[in-house]
N, C-alpha and C positions, 0 to 999 in steps of 0.2 A: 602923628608920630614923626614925621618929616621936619623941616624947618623951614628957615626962610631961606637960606643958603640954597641959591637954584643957578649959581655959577659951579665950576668947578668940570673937568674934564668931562666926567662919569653923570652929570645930570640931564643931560641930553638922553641918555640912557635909559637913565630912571625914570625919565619922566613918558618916555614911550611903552616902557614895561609895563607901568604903572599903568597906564591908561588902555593897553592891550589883555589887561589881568583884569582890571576892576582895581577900582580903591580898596574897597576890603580884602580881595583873596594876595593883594598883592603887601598890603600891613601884615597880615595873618603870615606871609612867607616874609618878610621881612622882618618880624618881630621872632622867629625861630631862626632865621639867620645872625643876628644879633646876639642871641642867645646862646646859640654853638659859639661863635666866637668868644665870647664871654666864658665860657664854660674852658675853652682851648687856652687863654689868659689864666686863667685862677685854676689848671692841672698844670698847665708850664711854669708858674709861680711855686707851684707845691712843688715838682720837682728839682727846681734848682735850689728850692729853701727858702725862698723869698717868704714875706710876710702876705698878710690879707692888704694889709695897707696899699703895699704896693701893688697888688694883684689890681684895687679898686683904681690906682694912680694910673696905672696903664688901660687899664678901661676906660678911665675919663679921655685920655690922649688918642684912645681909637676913636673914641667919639667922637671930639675935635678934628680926628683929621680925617674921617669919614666925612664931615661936614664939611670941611676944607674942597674935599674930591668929588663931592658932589655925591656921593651916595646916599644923603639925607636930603635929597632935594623933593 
């Protein structure tokens, strides 16, 4: 689930969480953390009117700068 991106402020982070969780219990909470966010994305989309498009465009850009910040490290 992770990437290669293991710069970034917040991977130093990650990567202790990670290893103090387990590998699995800590994908399993980071894949429903992803999830809500995504879910919080495309209900803030629905209410300003925005499209699916853009709902999916800003999803991609969380993703990119989660990876950026080191939260997919």
């Amino acid at each position: 689930m992770g990437n290669d991106q293991t710069t970034g402020p917040f991977a130093p982070l990650v990567v202790i969480t990670r290893n103090a969780m387990g590998v699995k219990e800590f994908n399993q909470f980071r894949g429903k953390a992803i999830s809500l966010h995504s879910q919080v994305i495309k209900e803030f989309c629905k209410s300003v009117g925005a499209g699916s498009k853009t709902a999916q465009g800003l999803i991609r850009v969380a993703k990119k700068n989660g990876g950026t910040l080191g939260f997919l490290a």
